[in-house]
C-alpha positions as CSV (number, residue, x, y, z in Angstrom):
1,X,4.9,-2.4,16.1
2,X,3.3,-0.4,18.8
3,X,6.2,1.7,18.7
4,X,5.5,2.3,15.4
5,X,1.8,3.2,15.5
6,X,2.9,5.8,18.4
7,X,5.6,7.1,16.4
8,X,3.5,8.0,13.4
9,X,0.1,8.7,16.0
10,X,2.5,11.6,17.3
11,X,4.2,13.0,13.9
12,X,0.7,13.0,12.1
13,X,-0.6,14.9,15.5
14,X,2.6,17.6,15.5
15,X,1.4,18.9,11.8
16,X,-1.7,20.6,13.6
17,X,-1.7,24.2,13.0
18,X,-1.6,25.9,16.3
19,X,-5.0,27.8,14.8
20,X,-7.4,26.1,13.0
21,X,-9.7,27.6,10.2
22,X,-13.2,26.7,10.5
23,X,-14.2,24.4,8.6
24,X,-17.7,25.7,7.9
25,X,-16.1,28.5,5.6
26,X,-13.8,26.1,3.8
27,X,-15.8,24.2,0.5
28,X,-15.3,20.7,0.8
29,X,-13.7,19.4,-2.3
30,X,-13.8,15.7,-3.2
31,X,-11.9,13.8,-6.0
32,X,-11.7,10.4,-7.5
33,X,-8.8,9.3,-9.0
34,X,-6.8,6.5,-10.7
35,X,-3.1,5.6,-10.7
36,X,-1.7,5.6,-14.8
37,X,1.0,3.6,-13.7
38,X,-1.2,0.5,-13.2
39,X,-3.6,0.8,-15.4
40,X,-1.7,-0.2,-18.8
41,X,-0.3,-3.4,-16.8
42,X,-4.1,-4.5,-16.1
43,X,-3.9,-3.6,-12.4
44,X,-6.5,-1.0,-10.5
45,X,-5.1,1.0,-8.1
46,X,-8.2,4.1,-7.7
47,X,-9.3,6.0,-4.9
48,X,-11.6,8.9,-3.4
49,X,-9.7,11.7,-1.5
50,X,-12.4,14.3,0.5
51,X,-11.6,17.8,1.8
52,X,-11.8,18.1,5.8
53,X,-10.5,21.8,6.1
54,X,-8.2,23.7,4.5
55,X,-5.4,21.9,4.9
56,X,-6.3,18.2,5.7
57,X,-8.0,15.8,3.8
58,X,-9.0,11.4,4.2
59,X,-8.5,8.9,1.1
60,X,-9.7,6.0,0.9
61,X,-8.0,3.7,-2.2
62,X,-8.3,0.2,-3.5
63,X,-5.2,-1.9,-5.1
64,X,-6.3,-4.9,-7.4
65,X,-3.7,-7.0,-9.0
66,X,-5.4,-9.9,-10.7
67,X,-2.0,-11.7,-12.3
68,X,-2.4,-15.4,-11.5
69,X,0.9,-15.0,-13.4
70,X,3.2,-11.7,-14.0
71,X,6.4,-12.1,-16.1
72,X,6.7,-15.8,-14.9
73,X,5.3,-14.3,-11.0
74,X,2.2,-15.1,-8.5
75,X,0.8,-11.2,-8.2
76,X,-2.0,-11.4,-6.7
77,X,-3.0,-8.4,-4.6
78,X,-6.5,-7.2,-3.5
79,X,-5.9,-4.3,-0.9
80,X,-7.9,-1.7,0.7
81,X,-6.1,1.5,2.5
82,X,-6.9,4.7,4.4
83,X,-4.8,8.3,4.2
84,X,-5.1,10.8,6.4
85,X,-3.0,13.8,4.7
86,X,-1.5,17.3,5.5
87,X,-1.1,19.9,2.9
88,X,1.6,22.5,3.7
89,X,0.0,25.1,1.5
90,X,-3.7,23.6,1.3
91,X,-5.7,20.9,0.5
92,X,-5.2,19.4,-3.1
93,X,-2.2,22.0,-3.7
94,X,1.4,21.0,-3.4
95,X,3.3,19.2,-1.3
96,X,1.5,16.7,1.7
97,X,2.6,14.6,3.8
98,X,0.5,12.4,5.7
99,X,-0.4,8.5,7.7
100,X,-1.2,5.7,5.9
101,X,-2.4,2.2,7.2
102,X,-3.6,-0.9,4.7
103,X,-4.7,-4.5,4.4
104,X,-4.1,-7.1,1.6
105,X,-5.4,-10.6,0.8
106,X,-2.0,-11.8,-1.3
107,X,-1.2,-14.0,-3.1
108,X,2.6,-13.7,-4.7
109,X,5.6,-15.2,-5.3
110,X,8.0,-12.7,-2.5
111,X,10.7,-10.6,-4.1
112,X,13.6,-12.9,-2.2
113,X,12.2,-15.7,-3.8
114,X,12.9,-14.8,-7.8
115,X,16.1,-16.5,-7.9
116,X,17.1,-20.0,-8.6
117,X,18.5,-20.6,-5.8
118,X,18.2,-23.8,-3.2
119,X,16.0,-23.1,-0.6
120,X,15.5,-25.8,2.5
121,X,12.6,-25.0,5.3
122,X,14.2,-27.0,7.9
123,X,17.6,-29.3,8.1
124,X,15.4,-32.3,7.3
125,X,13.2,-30.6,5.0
126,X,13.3,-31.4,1.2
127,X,15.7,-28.9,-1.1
128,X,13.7,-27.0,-3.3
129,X,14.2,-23.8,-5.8
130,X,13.0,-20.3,-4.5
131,X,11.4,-19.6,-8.0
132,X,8.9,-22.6,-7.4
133,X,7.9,-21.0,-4.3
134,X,4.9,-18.6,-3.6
135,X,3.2,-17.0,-0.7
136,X,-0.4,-17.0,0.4
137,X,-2.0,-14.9,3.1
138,X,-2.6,-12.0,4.3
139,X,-0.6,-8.1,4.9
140,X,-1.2,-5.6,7.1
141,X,0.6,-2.3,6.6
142,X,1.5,1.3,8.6
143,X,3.6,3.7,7.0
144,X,3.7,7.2,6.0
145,X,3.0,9.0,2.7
146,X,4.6,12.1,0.7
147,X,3.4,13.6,-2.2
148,X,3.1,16.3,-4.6
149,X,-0.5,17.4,-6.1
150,X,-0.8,19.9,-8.9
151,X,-3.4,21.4,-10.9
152,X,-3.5,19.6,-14.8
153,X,-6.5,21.5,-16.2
154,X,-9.9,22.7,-15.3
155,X,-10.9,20.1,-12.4
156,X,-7.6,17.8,-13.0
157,X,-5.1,17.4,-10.8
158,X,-1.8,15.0,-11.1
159,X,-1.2,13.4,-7.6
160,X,2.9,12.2,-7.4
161,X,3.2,10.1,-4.5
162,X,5.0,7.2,-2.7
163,X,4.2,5.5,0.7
164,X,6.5,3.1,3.0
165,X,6.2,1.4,6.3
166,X,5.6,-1.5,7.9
167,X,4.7,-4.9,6.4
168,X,3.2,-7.4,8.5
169,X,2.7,-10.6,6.5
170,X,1.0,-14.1,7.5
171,X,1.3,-16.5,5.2
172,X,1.8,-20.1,4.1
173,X,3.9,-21.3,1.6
174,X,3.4,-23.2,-1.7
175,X,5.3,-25.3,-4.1
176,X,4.2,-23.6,-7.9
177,X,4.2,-27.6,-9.4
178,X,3.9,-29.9,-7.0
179,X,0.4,-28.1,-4.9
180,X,2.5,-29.0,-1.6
181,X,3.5,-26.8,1.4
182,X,7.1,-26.0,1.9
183,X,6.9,-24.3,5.3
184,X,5.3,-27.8,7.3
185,X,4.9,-26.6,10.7
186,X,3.4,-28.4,13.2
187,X,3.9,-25.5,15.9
188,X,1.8,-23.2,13.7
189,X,-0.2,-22.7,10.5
190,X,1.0,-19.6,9.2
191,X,4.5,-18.1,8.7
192,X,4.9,-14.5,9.7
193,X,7.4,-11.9,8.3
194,X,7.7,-8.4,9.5
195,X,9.5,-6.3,6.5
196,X,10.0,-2.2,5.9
197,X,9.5,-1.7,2.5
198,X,7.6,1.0,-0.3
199,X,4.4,0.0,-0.7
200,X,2.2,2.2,-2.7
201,X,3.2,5.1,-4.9
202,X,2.8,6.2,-8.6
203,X,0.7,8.9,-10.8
204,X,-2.9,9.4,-9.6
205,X,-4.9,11.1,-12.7
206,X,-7.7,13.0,-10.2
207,X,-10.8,14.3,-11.2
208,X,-13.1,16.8,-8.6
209,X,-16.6,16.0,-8.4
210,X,-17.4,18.8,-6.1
């Protein structure tokens, strides 16, 4: 993990232009936007992305999934993330790259749990099926973004982008029916996973304010 947050620390840091512009001279331009994927499945994913000079720009972005059920699934997701982004031509035009890092209060049923099959805890646990499982907790996540931002119209801009990385879960587990734990632990509380996975991405519909 700390490899990680040095690895990306040191990448984001190597995109520096060996001359800077000032930044007095360069307009800030600020946007709010909203991801079309999301929006016709009832979930929010919108966010705020502000000029720092001609190249770089912050976002900040909220994810709310409020599915006590989706197609038969726990998907429940509140999350809150932070961008820090690169433009290789400038800001709000083309292609970006950039550092991403995120939190999540969850509460889902994992993807290696949709299947029927048996799942056992422990050797002397009870044998239960994975699709009556869930998850409860909490995720933290570091990763990197790409993307691709384009002007649409007269202050609209279509922002194509996916971001992956590190998920750090901590958890307990539930049975759907019975209300029970299936991950009795008496070492610890919560379960842990540590998973690399796509996290974020879709089509942000962006709108400039200033």
């Amino acid at each position: 993990m700390r490899k990680l947050i040095f690895a990306l620390a040191v990448a984001f840091t190597s995109l520096l232009p060996a001359q800077t512009v000032d930044s007095s001279t360069v307009p800030k331009k600020l946007y709010i936007k909203a991801n079309a994927l999301f929006l016709p499945v009832g979930m929010l994913n919108a966010g705020v992305e502000y000029q720092l000079n001609k190249r770089y720009t912050v976002q900040a972005e909220v994810f709310i999934s409020p599915w006590k059920s989706f197609m038969g699934k726990y998907a429940q997701v509140y999350m809150i993330g932070f961008d820090g982004r690169y433009y290789f031509d400038e800001a709000f035009k083309h292609w970006y790259v950039g550092a991403n890092i995120s939190a999540a209060r969850i509460k889902i049923q994992k993807y290696n749990y949709w299947g029927d099959e048996p799942f056992q805890y422990t050797e002397t646990s009870p044998v239960y099926t994975n699709s009556d499982l869930y998850q409860n907790g909490y995720s933290l996540m570091l990763g990197a973004v790409v993307g691709y931002q384009f002007q649409l119209a007269h202050n609209w801009n279509i922002d194509l982008f996916l971001g992956a990385g590190t998920v750090q879960s901590f958890y307990r587990g539930w049975h759907k029916e019975l209300g029970i734990r299936y991950d009795l632990d008496p070492t610890r509380d919560f379960n842990r996973s540590g998973e690399f996975l796509p996290y974020r991405g879709g089509v942000m519909i962006s709108y400039r304010l200033k």
